[in-house]
C-alpha positions in Angstrom: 103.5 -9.8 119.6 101.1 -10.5 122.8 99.5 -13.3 120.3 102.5 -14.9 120.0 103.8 -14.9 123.8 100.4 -16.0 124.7 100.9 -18.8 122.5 104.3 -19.5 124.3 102.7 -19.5 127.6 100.6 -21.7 126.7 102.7 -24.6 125.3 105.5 -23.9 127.6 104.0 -26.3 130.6 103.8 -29.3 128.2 107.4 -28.7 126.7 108.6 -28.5 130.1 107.0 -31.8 130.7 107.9 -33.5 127.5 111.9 -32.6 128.6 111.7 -33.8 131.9 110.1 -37.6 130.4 113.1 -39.5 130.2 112.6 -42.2 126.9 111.4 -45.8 127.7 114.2 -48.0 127.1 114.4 -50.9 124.4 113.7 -54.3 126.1 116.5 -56.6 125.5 115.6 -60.0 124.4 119.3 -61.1 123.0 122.8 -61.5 123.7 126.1 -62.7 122.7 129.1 -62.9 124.5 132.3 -64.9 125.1 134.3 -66.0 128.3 137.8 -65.4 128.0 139.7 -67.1 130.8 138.9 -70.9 128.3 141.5 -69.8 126.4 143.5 -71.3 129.8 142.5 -74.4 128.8 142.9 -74.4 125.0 139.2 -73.2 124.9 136.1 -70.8 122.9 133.1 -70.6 124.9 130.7 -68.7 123.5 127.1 -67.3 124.8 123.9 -66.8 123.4 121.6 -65.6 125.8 118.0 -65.6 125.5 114.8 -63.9 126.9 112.5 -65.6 128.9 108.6 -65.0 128.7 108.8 -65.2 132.2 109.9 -61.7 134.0 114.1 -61.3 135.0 114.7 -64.9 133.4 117.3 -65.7 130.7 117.9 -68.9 128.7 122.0 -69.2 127.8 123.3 -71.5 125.7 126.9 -71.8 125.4 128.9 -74.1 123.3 132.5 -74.9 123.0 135.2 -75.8 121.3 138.9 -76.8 122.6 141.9 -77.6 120.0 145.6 -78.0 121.8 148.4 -78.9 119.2 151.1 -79.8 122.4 151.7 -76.0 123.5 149.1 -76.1 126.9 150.4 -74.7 129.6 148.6 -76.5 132.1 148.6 -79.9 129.9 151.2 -82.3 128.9 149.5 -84.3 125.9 150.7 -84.4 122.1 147.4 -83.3 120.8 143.5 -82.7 122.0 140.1 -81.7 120.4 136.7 -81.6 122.2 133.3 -79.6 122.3 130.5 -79.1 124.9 127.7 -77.0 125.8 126.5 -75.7 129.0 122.7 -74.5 129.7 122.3 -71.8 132.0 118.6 -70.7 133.8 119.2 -67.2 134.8 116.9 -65.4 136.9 117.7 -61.9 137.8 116.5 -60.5 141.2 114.9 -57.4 139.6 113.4 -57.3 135.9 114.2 -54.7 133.9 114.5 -53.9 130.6 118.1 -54.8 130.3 119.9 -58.0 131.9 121.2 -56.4 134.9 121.7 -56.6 138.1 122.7 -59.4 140.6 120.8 -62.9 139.5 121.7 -66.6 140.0 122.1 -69.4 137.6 121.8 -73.2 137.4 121.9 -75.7 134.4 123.9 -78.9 133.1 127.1 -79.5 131.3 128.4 -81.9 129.0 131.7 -82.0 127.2 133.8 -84.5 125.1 137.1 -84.8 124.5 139.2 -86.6 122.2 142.9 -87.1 123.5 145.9 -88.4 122.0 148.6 -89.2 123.8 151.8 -91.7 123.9 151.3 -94.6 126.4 152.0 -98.2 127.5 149.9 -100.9 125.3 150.1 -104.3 125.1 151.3 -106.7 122.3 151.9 -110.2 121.6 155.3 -111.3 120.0 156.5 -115.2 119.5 160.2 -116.1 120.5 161.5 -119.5 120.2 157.9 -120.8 119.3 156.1 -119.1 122.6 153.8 -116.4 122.4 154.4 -113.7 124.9 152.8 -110.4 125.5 155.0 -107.2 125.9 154.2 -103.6 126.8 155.7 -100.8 124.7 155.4 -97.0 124.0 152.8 -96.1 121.3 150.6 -93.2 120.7 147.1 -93.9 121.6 143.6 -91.6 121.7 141.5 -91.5 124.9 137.6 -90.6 124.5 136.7 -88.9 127.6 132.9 -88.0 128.3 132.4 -85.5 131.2 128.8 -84.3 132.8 127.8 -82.6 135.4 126.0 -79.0 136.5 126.5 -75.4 137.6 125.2 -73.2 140.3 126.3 -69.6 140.1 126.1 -65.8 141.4 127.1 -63.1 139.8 126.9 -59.4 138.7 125.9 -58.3 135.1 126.2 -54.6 134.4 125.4 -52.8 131.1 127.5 -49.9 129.8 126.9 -47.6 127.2 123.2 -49.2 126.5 125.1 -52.0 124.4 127.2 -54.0 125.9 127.6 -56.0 129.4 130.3 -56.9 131.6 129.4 -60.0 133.9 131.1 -61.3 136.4 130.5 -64.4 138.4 131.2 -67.5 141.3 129.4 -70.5 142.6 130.4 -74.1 142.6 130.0 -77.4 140.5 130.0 -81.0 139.7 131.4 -83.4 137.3 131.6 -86.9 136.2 133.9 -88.3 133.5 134.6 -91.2 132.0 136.6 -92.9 129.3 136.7 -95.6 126.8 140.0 -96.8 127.3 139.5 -98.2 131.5 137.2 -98.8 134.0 135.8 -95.3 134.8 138.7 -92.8 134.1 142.0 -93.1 134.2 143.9 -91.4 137.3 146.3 -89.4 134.2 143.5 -86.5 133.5 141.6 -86.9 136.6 144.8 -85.5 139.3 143.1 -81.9 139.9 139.9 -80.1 139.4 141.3 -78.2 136.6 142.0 -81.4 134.3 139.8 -82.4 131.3 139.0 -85.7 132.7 137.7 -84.3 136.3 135.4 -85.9 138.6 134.3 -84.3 141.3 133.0 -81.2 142.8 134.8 -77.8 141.9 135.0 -74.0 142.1 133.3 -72.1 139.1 134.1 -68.4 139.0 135.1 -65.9 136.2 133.8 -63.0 134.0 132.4 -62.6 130.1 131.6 -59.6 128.4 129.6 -59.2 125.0 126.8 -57.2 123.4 123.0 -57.2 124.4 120.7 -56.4 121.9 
C-alpha cells in the first residue's frame, strides 16, 4: 500500500500540471461566409477568406451574383442579372490563431449588370414619301460597368470555436458606366443605393459563416 501512495505522490505534481495546460488551439487558415443584407438588392455575396503568410492578415474574395425578375423593392425595372467580386486585405490588430478581433480592410470592386427595361428609342418611318424619325416605347437592355474600392472597420468574433459573426463600417467609392449614353444615364445613378452609382458611399453591415 505505501508503494502505491508513493507512486501517487510522485506523479501527482505532473498531473496537476498537465490539467492546468490549457490545449493549443488549431490555427485557422479558411473561411466561408455569406452577407445577408444583398438579398436588399436582389443579391448573393459570398466569402472565401484566406490566410495570409504574413501574421493577422487575411485575403477575401467575395463574388456575387444578382437576379431580379420585377419584384425589387427598392427597383423599378422589368428584369436584371449581374455578377462582381470584391477583394478585401484584412489585417487584424492582434494575430491569433483564429480571425478575431478588431482589424481593417481595403481592396477593389467591380460589378456588371445587365438591365432590361422599357424606354424611349428612336425609329425612322416614311409618310407621304418623307422620312421622319419618331420616338416610341420599347423594351431595351442597358450594360452597366461599375468600379471602385472599399475601406472598412469592423469586429469579427468567433463562437463556439467554429463559426464567426462580423460586423462592420467604413466608406467607399464608385464609378459606373453604360453602353447605352455618354457616361451613365441619370435613371440608375439617383442615389447611392442604385446599381448604376457614381460616387462616394456608406459601406456598413454584418456576415456570419464558418472558419475552419
Amino acid at each position: 500500500m505505501k508503494k502505491y501512495i508513493l507512486i501517487f505522490l510522485l506523479l501527482a505534481p505532473s498531473l496537476l500540471f498537465a490539467q492546468d495546460e490549457a490545449p493549443e488551439k488549431k490555427i485557422k487558415t479558411f473561411g466561408i461566409g455569406i452577407v445577408p443584407q444583398y438579398a436588399i438588392s436582389s443579391g448573393t455575396r459570398v466569402d472565401l477568406d484566406f490566410r495570409l503568410k504574413k501574421k493577422g492578415q487575411w485575403l477575401v474574395v467575395a463574388p456575387q451574383f444578382y437576379l431580379n425578375t420585377g419584384n425589387s423593392n427598392i427597383w423599378e425595372f422589368d428584369e436584371m442579372a449581374g455578377a462582381g467580386i470584391e477583394l478585401q486585405h484584412k489585417i487584424f490588430l492582434k494575430d491569433k490563431p483564429e480571425p478575431s478581433g478588431i482589424y481593417f480592410a481595403y481592396g477593389p470592386v467591380f460589378q456588371y449588370f445587365s438591365v432590361k427595361d422599357e424606354g424611349l428609342s428612336a425609329y425612322t418611318y416614311i409618310e407621304n414619301g418623307t422620312e421622319y424619325i419618331g420616338l416610341g416605347q420599347e423594351m431595351q437592355t442597358t450594360n452597366i460597368f461599375k468600379t471602385g474600392g472599399n475601406l472598412i472597420f469592423g469586429m469579427q468574433t468567433i463562437f463556439s470555436d467554429y463559426f464567426y459573426l462580423d460586423a462592420y463600417i467604413g466608406t467607399g467609392i464608385r464609378f459606373s458606366f453604360d453602353d447605352r449614353t455618354s457616361g451613365l444615364h441619370g435613371y440608375y445613378n439617383e442615389w447611392w443605393g442604385d446599381i448604376g452609382y457614381s460616387g462616394t458611399l456608406l459601406v456598413l453591415g454584418f456576415r456570419f459563416g464558418v472558419s475552419l
